[in-house]
Every structure is written in structure tokens, then in C-alpha cells.
C-alpha positions as CSV (number, residue, x, y, z in Angstrom):
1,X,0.0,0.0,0.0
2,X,1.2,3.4,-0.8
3,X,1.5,6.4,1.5
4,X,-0.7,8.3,-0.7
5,X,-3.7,5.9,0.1
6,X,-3.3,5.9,3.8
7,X,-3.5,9.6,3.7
8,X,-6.5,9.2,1.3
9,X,-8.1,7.0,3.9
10,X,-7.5,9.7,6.8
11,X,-10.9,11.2,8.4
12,X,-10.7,14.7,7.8
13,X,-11.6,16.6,11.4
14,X,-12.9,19.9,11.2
15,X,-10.9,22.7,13.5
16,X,-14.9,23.5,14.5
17,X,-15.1,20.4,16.4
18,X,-11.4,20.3,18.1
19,X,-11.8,21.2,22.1
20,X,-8.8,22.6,23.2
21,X,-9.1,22.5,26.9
22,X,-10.4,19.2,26.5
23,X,-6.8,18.5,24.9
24,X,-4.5,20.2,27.0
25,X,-6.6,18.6,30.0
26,X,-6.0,15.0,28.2
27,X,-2.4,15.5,27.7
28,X,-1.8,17.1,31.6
29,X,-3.2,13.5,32.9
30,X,-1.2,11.5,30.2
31,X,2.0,13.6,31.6
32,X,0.9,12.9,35.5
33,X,0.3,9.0,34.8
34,X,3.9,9.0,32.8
35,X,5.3,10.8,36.1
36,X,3.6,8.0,38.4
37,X,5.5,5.3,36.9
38,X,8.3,7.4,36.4
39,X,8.8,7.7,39.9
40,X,7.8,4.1,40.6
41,X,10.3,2.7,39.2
42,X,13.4,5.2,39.1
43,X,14.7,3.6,42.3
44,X,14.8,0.1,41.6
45,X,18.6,-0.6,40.7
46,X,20.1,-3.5,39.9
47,X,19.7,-5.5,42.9
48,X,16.5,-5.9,42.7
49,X,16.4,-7.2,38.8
50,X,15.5,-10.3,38.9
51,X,15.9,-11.3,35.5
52,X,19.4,-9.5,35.7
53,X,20.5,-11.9,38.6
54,X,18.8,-14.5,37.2
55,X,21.2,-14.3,33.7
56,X,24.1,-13.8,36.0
57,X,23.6,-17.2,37.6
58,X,23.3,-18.8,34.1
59,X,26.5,-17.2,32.6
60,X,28.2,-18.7,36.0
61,X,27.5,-21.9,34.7
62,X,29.4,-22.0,31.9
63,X,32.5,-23.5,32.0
64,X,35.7,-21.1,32.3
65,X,36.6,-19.5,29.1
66,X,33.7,-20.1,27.2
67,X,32.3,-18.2,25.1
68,X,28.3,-17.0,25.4
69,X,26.8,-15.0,23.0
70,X,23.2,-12.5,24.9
71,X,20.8,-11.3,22.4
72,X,18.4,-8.7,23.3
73,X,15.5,-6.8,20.9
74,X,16.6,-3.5,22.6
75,X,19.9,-1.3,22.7
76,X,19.2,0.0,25.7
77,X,19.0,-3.2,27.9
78,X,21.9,-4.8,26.2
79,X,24.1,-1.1,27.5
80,X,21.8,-1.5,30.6
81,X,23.3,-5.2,31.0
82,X,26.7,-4.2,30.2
83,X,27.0,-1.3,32.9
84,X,25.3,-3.8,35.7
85,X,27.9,-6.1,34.7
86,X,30.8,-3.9,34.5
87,X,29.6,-1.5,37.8
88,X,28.9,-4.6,40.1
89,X,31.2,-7.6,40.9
90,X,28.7,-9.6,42.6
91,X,27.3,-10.6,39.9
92,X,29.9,-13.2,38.9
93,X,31.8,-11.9,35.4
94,X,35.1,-10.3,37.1
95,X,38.1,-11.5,34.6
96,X,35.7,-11.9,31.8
97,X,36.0,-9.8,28.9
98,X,32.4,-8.1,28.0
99,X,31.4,-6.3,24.8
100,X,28.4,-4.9,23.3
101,X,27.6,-4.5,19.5
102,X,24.2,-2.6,18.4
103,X,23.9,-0.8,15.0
104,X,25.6,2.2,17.0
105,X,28.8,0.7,17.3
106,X,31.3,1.9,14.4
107,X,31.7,-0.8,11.9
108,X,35.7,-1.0,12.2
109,X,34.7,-1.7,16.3
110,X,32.7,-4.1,15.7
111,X,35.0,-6.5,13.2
112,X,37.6,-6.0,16.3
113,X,34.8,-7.8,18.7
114,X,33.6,-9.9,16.2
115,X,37.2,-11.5,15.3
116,X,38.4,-11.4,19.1
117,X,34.9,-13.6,19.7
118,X,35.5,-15.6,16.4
119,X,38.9,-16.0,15.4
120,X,38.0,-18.3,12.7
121,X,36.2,-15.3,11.5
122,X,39.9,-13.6,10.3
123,X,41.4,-16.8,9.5
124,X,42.8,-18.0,12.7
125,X,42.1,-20.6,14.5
């Protein structure tokens, strides 16, 4: 489908029926529900993430030296992963090297992670 036939399929609204004060009043809740769980959540750190001590545990598993590969849909929680890894020993991954690669990694950085992961990848083995 087009662009052009989406916008042809648009209701056209008429400025006579748009309620300004309805709007702003609309958008003032939206803003104090976004603050609630703003603030509910801002102080949970890391020691309370489950899920985060929960990988921790299964990358302890692994054998010494191996190799593990974390795949997440979002850049965000695979930098979030990386600092709680990085920031707090506790969580099991001191002498192990850690990297993250996202599409905002340069390209020349990522072939350096991706051959120190793979050496096969360059030829070695």
C-alpha cells in the first residue's frame, strides 16, 4: 500500500469540532500518569532485577573461558546489562571480557569484537 492511500483513507476533522481545553486537560493526565510510573520505578537498581541476577547465575554456569553469546531486541538493555555487569562484581563476570555491538557501534569496532569472539572469522584458529 502506498503512502498516498493511507492519507486518502484519513478522516478529515474539522478545527470547528477540536476542544482545546479538552486536549491540554487530556495531555496534563497523560503527563501525571507517565510521572507516576516514572517515579515508581526510578529507584529500583540493579539488585533488585531479577531477571538481571537471574542471567548472571546462568552465565556462571558456563565452563571457564567459554564463550556466550546475549541477544536482546533493545539497545538500551543490552548497555543496561553491560553497565550492571561492568559496575557490580557480585554478579559473577570479574576477569571476563564483555562487549556490546548494536547498530551504533562503528563498523571498524565491531569487526575487532567480532574477530576477538570468532577468530576463525579472520582466518585463525
Amino acid at each position: 500500500m502506498d503512502v498516498r492511500d493511507l492519507l486518502e483513507d484519513l478522516l478529515i476533522v474539522s478545527t470547528d469540532n477540536y476542544d482545546e481545553d479538552a486536549f491540554v486537560a487530556l495531555v496534563e493526565q497523560d503527563t501525571a500518569t507517565l510521572e507516576d510510573l516514572h517515579n515508581a520505578v526510578e529507584d529500583i537498581d540493579e539488585e533488585e532485577d531479577d531477571k538481571l541476577w537471574q542471567l548472571a547465575y546462568l552465565l556462571d554456569e558456563r565452563p571457564k573461558g567459554a564463550k556466550t553469546l546475549v541477544f536482546t531486541t533493545y539497545k538500551d538493555t543490552a548497555e543496561y546489562l553491560a553497565e550492571a555487569f561492568r559496575e557490580h562484581p557480585g554478579l559473577g563476570l570479574e576477569g571476563r571480557r564483555l562487549e556490546v555491538l548494536h547498530g551504533g557501534i562503528k563498523p571498524e569496532t565491531r569487526t575487532n569484537v567480532v574477530e576477538r569472539f570468532a577468530p576463525r572469522a579472520r582466518g585463525e584458529s
